[in-house]
N, C-alpha and C positions, 0 to 999 in steps of 0.2 A: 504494500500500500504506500503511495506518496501521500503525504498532507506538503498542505504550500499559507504561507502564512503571509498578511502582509505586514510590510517591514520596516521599520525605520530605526538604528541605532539599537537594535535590543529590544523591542516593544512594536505590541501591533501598532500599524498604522492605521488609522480612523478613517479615512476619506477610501475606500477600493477604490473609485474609478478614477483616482489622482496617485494611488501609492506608486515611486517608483522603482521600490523592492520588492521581491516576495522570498521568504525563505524556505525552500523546499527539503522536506523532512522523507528519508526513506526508512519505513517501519518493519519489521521481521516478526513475527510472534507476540505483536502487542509492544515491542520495544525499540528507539529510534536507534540505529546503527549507520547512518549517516545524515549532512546536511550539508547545502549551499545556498547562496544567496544568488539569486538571477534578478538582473533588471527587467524593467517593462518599457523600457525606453520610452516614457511616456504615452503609452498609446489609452485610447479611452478604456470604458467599463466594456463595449461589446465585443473590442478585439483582446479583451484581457480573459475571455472567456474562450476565445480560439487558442490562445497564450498559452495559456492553463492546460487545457486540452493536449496541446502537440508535447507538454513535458509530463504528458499521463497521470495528471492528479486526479487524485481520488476525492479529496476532501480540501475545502477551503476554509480558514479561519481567518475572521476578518474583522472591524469594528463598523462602520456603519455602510449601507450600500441600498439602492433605491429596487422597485421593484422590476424596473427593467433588467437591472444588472442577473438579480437572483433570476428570473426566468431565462435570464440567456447561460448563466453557469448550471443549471438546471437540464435544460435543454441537450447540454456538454457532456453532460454524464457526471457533475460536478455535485458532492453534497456540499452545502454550506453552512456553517456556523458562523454566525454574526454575532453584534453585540459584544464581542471579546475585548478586554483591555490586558493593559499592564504588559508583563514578560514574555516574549512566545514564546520562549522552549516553555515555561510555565503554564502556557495555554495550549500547546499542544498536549505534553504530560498529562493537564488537567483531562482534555478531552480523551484519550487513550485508556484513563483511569475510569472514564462515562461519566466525569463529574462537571461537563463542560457543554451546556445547551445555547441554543441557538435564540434568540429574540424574534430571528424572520427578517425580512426586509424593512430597514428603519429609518432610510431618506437622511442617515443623518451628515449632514452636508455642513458643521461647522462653521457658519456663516461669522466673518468678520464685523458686521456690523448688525450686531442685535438679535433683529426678529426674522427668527426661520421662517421658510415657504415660500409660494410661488413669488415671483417677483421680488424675493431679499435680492443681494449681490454680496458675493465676499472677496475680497482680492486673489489674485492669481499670485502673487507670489513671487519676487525673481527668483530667477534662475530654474524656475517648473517650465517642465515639458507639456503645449496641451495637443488637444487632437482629438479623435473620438477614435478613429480605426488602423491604428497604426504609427509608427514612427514615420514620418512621409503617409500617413494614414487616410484611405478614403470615405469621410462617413456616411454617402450616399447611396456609393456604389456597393455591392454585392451581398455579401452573406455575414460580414463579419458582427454585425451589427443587431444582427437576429440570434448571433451567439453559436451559431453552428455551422461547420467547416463544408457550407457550400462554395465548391469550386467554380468559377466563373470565367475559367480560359484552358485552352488546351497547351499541351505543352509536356515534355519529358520531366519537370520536376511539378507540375500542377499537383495538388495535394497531398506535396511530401512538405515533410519540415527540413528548412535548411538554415544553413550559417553563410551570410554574407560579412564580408568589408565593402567600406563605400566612403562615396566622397562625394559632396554635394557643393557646385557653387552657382553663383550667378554669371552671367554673360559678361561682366568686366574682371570675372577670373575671382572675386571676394566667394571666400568659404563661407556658406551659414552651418553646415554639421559635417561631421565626419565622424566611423564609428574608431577610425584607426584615435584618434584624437581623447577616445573614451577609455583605450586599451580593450577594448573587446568586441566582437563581431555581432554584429544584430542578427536574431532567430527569427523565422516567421516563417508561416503554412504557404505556400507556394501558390498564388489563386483563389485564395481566400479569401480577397478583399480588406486583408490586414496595411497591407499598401497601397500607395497610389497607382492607379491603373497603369503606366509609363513606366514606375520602378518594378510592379508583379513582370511585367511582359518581358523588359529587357531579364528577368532572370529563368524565364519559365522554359528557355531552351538551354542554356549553359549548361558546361558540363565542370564538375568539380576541378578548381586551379584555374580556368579561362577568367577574365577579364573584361569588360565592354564598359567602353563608353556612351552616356545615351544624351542627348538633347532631348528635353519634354518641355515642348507646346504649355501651353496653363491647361488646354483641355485634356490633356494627358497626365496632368498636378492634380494641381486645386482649384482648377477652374476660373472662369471669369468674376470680378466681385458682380453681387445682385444685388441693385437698389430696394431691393424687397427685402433686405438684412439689413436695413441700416433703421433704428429704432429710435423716433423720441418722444421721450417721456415728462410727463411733468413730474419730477423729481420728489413732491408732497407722495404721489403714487409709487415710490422706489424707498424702500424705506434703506436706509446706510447709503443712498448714493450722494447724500448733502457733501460726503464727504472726500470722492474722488475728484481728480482733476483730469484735464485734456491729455489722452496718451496713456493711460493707465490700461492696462490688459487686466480686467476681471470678470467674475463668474456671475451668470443668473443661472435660475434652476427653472426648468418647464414645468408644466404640470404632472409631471409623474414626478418630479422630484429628481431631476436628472441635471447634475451641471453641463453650462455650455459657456465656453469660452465668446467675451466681446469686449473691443476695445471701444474705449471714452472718445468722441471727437471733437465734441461742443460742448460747452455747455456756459449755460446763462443763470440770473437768477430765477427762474423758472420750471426750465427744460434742462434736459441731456440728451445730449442724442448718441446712440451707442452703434457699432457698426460690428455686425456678426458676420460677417465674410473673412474666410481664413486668413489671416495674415501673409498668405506666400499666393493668396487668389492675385489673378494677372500676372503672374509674374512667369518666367523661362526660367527653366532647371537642366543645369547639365548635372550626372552623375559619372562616376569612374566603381563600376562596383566589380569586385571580386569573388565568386562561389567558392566557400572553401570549403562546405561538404551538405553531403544530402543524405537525409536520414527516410524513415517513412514514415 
């Protein structure tokens, strides 16, 4: 049995569809005989349920998580225990003991300024990776997002799990990510829609040690921005937004209780206006990525 926990410093992390640890426990007989620590390269709650999935967890222990999340690790083949704080080997232990139950799905989304629910905002955070489906993550297109490893392209590594290196920059040669730069290779289901439609493709014919460079169009990214994301509000109806300013990257939650990344672009004494179009929407991506193995 694997358990996978999320992680931060020694203790669960409270936000699943923000943690960008998880510590995965391999159990024998009721008793854990290994562990490591895997990132999530910040991808959201849907593709952390394909995540989970391709490293064969059995059980998840987590602290708070909305109910889309739990239906999609659900979905995965994934039990969940929520509501867990403090230690995790402590909260694994506890739960292997049975003395370690679940809450259920609890939206709890730690809101920086105040009052929980739809329309709070909480900050994003420097230095947090967002996204919904994936590191380069697509959250429109495919299967990731439903939480189950529907494949959406043909190809010789199409839903296998593999390990890339990569390098990603703009058209005047500036890096915005690289995994070489992390020291470790990014894992993902192969067609799963854990990626951007551009980065799945160029890897879904590679073969282990090759190389490609790709040029991606924005339609091949994150698409074009849409004036139909771009939100304002009268800020009396936003409760903690009195508080940001122009430029600020933070969270609102939908009605299911799901955060979603949006950046500050106005604002008055009145209104804010917030623009939900991906931060890399419009933009050309070249990548340099390398396959360095392919699992199943």
């Amino acid at each position: 049995m694997r358990i996978a926990a999320t992680y931060d410093n020694g203790s669960i992390f409270q936000h699943f569809g923000r943690t960008e640890y998880f510590k995965v426990y391999d159990v024998e007989d009721g008793k854990i005989v290994s562990s490591q620590v895997i990132g999530s390269d910040g991808i959201g709650h849907g593709a952390l349920a394909g995540l989970l999935a391709g490293h064969t967890i059995d059980v998840l222990i987590c602290g708070g998580l909305g109910g889309g999340a739990m239906n999609a690790l659900t979905r995965a083949g994934i039990t969940v225990i929520a509501g867990a704080q403090g230690d995790a080997d402590a909260a694994v232990e506890a739960y292997l003991r049975g003395n370690l139950e679940s809450s259920g799905a609890n939206c709890d989304h730690h809101h920086h300024h105040g009052e929980d629910g739809e329309g709070c905002c909480g900050h994003h955070g420097e230095g947090e990776e967002e996204g919904c489906c994936g590191h380069h993550g697509e959250a429109e297109e495919g299967g990731c997002c439903d939480g189950g490893p529907r494949i959406i392209l043909e190809g010789r590594n199409a839903g296998k799990n593999v390990k890339v290196h990569y390098r990603g920059t703009f058209n005047d040669g500036t890096e915005f990510d690289s995994s070489y730069g992390r020291g470790e290779p990014l894992e993902f289901i192969c067609g799963a829609g854990m990626m951007i439609r551009g980065f799945d493709r160029a890897v879904a014919d590679l073969e282990p040690g090759q190389t490609v460079d790709v040029h991606l169009m924005p339609e091949e990214a994150y698409g074009m921005p849409d004036p139909a994301n771009v939100l304002t509000i009268a800020i009396a109806q936003l409760p903690g937004s009195e508080g940001l300013n122009v430029g600020e990257r933070v969270y609102l939650t939908n009605a299911a209780g799901q955060p979603f990344p949006v950046t500050v672009t106005a604002k008055d004494e009145t209104n804010i206006t917030l623009d939900a179009n991906h931060e890399m929407a419009g933009k050309e991506l070249n990548f340099r990525i390398e396959l360095l193995e392919v699992g199943e």
